[in-house]
C-alpha positions in Angstrom: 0.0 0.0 0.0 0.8 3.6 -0.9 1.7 5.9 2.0 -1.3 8.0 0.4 -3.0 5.2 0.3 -2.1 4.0 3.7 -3.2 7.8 5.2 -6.3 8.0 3.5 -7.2 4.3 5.3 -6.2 5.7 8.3 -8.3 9.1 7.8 -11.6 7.1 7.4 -10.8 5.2 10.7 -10.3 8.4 12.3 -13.4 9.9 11.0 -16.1 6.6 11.7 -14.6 6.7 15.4 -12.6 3.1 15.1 -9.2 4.7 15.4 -8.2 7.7 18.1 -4.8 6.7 19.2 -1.7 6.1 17.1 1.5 4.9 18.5 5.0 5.9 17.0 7.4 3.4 17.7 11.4 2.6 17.2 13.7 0.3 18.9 16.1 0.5 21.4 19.6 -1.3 21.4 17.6 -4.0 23.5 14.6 -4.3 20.6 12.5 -2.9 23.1 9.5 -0.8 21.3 10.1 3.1 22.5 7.4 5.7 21.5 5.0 8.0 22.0 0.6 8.0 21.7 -0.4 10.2 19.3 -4.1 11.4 19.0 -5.3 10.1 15.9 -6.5 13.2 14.4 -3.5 15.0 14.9 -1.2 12.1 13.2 -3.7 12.7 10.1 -3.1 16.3 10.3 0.9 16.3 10.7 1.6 12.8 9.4 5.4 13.8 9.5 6.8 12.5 13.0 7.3 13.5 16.5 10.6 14.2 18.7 11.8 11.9 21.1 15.1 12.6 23.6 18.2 11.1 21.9 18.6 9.6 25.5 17.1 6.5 24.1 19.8 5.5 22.5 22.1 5.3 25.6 20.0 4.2 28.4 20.6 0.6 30.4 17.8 -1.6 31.0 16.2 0.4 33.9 16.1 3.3 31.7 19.1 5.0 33.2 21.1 7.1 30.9 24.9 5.6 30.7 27.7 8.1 30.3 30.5 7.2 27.7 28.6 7.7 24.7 29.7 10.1 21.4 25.8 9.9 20.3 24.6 11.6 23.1 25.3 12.6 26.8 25.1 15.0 29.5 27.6 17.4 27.9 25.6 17.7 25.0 22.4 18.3 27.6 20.5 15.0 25.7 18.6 17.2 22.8 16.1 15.7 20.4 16.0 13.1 17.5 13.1 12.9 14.9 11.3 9.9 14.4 9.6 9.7 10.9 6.9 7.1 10.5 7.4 4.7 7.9 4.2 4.5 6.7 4.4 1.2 4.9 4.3 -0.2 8.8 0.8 1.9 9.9 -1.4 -0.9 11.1 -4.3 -1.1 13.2 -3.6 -2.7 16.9 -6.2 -5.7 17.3 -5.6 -6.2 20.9 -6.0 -2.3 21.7 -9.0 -0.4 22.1 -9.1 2.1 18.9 -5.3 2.2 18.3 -2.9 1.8 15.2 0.8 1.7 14.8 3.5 2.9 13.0 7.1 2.3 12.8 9.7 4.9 12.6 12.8 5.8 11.2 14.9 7.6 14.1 16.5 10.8 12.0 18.7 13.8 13.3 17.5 16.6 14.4 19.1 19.6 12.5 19.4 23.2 12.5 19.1 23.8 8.5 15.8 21.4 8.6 16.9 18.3 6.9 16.9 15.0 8.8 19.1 12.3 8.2 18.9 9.0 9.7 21.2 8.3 12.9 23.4 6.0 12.1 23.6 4.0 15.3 19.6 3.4 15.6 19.0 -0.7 15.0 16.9 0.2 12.3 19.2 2.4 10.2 22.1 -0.2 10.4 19.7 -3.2 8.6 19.0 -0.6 6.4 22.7 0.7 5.4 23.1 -3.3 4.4 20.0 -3.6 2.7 21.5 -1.1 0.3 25.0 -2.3 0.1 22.8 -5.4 -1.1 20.9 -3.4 -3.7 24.3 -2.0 -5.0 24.8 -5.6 -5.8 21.6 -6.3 -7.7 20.6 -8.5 -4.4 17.8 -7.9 -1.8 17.8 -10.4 0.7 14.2 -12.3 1.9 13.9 -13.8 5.8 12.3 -15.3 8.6 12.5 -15.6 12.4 11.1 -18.2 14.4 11.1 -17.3 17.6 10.5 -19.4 21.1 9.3 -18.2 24.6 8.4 -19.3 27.8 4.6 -19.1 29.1 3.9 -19.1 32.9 0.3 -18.5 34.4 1.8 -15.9 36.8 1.1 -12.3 35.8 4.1 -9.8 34.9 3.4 -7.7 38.0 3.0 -10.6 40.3 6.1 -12.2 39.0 8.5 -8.9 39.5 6.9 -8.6 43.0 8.3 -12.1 44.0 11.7 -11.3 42.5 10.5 -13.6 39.7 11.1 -17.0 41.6 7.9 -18.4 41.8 6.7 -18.5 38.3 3.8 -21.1 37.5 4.9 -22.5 33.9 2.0 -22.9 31.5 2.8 -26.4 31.1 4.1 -29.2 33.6 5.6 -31.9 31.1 7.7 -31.3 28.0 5.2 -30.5 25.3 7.5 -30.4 21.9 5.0 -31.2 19.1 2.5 -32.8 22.2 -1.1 -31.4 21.2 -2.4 -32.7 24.3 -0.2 -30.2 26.1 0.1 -27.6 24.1 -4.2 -27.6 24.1 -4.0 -26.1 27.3 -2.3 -23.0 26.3 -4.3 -22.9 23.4 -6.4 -19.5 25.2 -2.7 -18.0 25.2 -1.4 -19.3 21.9 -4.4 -19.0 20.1 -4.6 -15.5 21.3 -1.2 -14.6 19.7 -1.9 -16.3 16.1 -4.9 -14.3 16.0 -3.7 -11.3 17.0 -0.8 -11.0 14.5 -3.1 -12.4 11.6 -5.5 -9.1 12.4 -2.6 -7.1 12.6 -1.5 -7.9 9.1 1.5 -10.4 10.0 0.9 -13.8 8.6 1.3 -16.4 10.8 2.6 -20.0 9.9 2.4 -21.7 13.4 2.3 -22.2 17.0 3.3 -25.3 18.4 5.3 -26.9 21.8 9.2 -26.7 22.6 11.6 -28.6 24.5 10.5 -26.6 27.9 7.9 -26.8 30.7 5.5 -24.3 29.0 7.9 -23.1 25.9 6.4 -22.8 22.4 7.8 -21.5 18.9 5.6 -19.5 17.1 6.4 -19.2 13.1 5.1 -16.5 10.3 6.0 -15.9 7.0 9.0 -14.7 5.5 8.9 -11.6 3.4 11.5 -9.1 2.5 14.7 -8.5 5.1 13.8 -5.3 6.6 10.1 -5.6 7.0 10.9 -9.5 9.0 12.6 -7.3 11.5 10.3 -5.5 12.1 7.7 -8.3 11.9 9.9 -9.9 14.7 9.6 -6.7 17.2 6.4 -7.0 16.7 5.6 -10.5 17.2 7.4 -9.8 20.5 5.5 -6.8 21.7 2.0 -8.6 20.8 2.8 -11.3 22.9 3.9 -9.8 25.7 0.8 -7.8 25.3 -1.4 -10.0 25.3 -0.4 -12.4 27.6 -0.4 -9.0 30.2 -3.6 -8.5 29.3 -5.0 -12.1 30.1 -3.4 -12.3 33.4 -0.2 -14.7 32.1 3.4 -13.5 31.8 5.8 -14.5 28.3 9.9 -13.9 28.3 12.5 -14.4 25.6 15.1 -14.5 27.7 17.5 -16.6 26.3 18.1 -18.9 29.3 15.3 -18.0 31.6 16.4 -21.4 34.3 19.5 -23.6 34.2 17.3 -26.5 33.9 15.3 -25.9 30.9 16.1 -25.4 27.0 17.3 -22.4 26.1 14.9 -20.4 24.0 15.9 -19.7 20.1 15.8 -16.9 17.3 16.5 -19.1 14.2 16.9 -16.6 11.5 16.5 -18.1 8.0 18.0 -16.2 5.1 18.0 -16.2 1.5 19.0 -13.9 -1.2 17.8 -13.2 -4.3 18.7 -11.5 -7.7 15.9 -10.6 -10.5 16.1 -14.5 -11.9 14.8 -15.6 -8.5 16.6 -17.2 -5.2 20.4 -16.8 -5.7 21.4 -19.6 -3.8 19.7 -22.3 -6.0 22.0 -24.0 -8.5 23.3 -26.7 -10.5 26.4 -27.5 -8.1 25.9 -30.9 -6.1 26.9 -29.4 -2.5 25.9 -32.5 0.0 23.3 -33.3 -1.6 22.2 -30.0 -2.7 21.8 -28.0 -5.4 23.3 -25.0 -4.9 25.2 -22.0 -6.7 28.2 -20.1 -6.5 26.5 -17.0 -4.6 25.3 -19.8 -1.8 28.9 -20.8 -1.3 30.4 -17.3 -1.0 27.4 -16.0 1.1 28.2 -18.9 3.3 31.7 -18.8 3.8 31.3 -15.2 4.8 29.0 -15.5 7.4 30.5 -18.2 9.1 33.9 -16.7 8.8 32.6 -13.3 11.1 30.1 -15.1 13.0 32.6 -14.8 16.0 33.7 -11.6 16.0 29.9 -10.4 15.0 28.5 -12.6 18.2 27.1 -9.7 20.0 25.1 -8.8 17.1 23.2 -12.6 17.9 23.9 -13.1 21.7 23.7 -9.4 23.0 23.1 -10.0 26.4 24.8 -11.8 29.2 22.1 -14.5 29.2 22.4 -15.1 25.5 26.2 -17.0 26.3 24.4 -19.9 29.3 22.1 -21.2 26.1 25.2 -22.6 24.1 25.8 -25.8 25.9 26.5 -29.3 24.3 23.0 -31.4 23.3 20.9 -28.6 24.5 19.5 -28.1 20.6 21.7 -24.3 20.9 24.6 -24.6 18.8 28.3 -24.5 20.2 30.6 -25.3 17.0 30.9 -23.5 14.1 30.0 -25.7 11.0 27.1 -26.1 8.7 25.3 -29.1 7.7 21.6 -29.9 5.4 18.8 -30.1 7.7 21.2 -30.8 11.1 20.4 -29.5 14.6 23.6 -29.9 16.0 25.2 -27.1 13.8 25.1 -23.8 14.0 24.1 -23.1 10.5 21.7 -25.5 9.2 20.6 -25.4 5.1 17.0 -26.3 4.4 15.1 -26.4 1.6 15.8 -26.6 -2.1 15.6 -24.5 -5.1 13.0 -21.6 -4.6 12.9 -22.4 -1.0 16.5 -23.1 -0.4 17.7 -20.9 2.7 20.2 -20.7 5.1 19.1 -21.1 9.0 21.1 -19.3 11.6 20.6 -21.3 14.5 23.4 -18.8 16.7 21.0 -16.2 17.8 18.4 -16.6 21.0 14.9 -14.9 21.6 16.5 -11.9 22.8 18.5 -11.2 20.2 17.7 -7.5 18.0 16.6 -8.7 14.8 18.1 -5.3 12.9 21.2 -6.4 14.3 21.5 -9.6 13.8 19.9 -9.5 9.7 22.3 -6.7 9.4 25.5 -8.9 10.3 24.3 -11.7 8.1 24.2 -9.7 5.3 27.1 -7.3 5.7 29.1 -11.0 6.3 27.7 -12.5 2.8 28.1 -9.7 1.0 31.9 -10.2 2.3 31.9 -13.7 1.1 30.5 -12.5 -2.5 33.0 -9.7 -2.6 35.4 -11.7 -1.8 34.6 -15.2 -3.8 35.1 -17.2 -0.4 34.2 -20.9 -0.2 32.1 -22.2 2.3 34.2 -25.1 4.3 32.9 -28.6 3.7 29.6 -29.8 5.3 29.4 -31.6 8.6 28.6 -34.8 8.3 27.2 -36.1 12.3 27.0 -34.7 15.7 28.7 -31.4 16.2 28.7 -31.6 19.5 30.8 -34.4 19.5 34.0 -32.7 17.4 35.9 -30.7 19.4 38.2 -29.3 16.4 35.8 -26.9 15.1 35.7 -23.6 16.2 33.0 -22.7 18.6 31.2 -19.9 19.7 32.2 -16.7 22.6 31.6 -18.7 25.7 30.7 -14.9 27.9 29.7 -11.7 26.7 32.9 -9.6 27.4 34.9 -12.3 25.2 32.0 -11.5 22.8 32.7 -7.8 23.0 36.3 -7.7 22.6 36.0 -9.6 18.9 33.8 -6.9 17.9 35.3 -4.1 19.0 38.8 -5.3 17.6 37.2 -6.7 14.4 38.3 -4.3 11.0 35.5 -6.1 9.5 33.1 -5.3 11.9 34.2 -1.1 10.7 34.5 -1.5 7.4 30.6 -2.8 7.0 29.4 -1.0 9.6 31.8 2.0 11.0 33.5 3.4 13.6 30.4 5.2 15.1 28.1 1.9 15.1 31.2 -0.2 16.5 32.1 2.1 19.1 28.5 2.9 20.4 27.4 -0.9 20.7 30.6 -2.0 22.1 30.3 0.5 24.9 26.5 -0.2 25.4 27.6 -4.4 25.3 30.2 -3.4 27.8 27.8 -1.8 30.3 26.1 -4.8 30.3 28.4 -7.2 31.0 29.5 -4.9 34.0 26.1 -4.6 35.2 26.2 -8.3 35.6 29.3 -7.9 37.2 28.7 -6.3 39.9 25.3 -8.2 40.4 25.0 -10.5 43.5 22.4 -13.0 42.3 20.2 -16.0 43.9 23.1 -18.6 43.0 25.5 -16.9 45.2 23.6 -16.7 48.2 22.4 -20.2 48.4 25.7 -21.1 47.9 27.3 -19.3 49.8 25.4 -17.8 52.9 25.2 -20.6 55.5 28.2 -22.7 54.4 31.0 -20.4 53.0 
């Protein structure tokens, strides 16, 4: 739809009384959805954005503005950036009482009046790749499956008890059981709907490897619109599930016991002759081309020292641990679990799956590394080393994966590759904002330490 097209929708909306409220939204470094509610008649009217403080882009998890950025600090007193709606996202909100949504573009705020985009916003650096892609003849198509955890305990109730005694939705391991997975069906069924109305087609729910942990699946479409698809799978089920009394995380290892919860990114790119990847080479047992290889080989070679761009929290790095279904050994193998990049599909359909990244990874992040990495391979003409053939797990040659967030951190800030795709500016502003993290955690005395050490230290 036209962004005419899209406004005139939105004015009839307005004017019948089924739309007052319209929510402008970007993301944060953590993917969270930042924003402001916008009557709906005043959007229609000044359909050009809002300000928002450039704080944003440097606060912690609590909302606390860290010092130590270039982008913005207390020296610079925290001034303004522009968000500009991307009108090609305005949807109506199904699980919210007269309300629609847009995504924005977060812009600079100048004094000669024009806005271009900031280059460290998560949005802006998918975009920069999308159009080193485009310089190619390439645009890339994707899709996220992402994994959560469903507990019958309310948000509110949960952070009152410090978040340790959460009722999980289900009380046996439900993968594929439809028995199980029946009873969350007024949660699940809630989501799929949802995200159908609010124009984001949906493949599938079903149950995971963990006491009330499900995978919900929706199509793939073009790169840039999947992220955004992803933020706002996330934000509908959280949503949702506040609304009907039940709490949702993607935490990436919300308990020691249980499976670690997944962001499987599947990639493909495509030229105007249709998927790139599909081929007359006999790779494995698949048909595959030239680009396929080179895009390949690039992204495995950088997945390292891109980790942070998959795994950005300190949670992210407890997931990767042998036969847990995360992946801990860098290798590639058709339709294998055990490696970390897994190739499904054939001709039209033939993708690459990412199996590196967890739920709590930033999708513009992450698609943004893939790409800028395969668009190395191409440049480059790299070969993607031989399939795996068995258990990864089991071969401790291949190279594996960070194993903490500050060894994560320290690739990426020393990586040239990392600056050339994506420059000084991004690198330097993520690694500091990765950094803080990790030294939050630091610092952090947690549940572990006490029971093990209070009474018997």
């Amino acid at each position: 739809m036209s962004d005419d097209a899209a406004l005139k929708d939105l004015e009839s909306s307005v004017a019948d009384g089924t739309v007052d409220t319209v929510i402008l939204a970007f993301t944060d470094h953590y993917a969270r959805l930042m924003g402001k509610r916008l009557d709906a008649r005043f959007f229609v009217e000044e359909p050009h954005g809002t300000h928002a403080c450039d704080y944003l882009l440097t606060v912690d998890m609590e909302m606390e503005p860290v010092e130590g950025y270039e982008f913005a600090n207390w020296s610079g007193g925290y001034g303004d950036v522009h968000l500009a709606p991307d009108l090609s996202t305005l949807r109506v909100v199904p699980w919210l009482d007269r309300t629609a949504l847009v995504l924005c573009d977060v812009e600079e705020e100048t004094s000669d009046g024009e806005h271009p985009l900031v280059e460290v916003a998560p949005r802006t650096i998918l975009r920069r790749q999308v159009e080193r892609l485009a310089e190619r003849g390439l645009h890339a198509q994707a899709a996220s499956e992402l994994e959560y955890y469903l507990f019958r305990t309310s948000y509110r109730d949960a952070a009152a008890d410090g978040y340790r005694s959460l009722e999980p939705a289900g009380w046996y391991i439900e993968d594929y059981h439809l028995l199980q997975g029946a009873r969350t069906e007024d949660l699940n069924g809630a989501f799929r709907r949802n995200l159908s109305a609010f124009g984001i087609p949906v493949e599938s729910t079903k149950g995971e490897f963990g006491h009330g942990q499900h995978e919900l699946n929706i199509r793939y479409c073009d790169v840039l619109e999947m992220a955004d698809r992803h933020v706002l799978l996330k934000q509908c089920v959280k949503e949702v599930s506040d609304q009907l009394g039940a709490a949702a995380t993607f935490m990436a290892k919300p308990d020691e016991v249980e499976a670690g919860s997944s962001s499987h990114l599947h990639l493909s790119v495509w030229d105007e002759r249709g998927n790139a990847f599909a081929g007359d080479t006999d790779v494995a047992g698949l048909r595959v081309s030239q680009a396929f290889g080179a895009f390949l080989g690039g992204w495995m070679e950088h997945a390292a020292e891109l980790m942070p761009c998959v795994a950005p929290t300190v949670n992210s790095y407890k997931r990767y641990q042998a036969q847990s279904w995360a992946p801990t050994g860098l290798a590639w193998s058709p339709d294998n679990r055990t490696a970390g990049f897994r190739v499904v599909g054939s001709g039209a359909s033939l993708r690459i799956e990412c199996r590196l990244p967890g739920a709590d990874v930033n999708p513009y992040l992450a698609y943004a590394g893939a790409i800028a990495s395969g668009i190395d391979g191409i440049d480059r003409g790299l070969v993607a080393p031989p399939a795996f053939d068995g258990d990864v797990y089991s071969d401790s040659s291949l190279p594996t994966v960070p194993t903490s967030l500050d060894d994560a951190v320290r690739s990426f800030e020393a990586s040239s590759f990392a600056r050339s795709a994506f420059g000084d500016a991004v690198v330097d502003h993520y690694s500091h904002h990765w950094r803080t993290e990790a030294a939050a955690y630091r610092r952090a005395v947690t549940d572990w330490e006490r029971r093990r050490y209070f009474e018997r230290i």
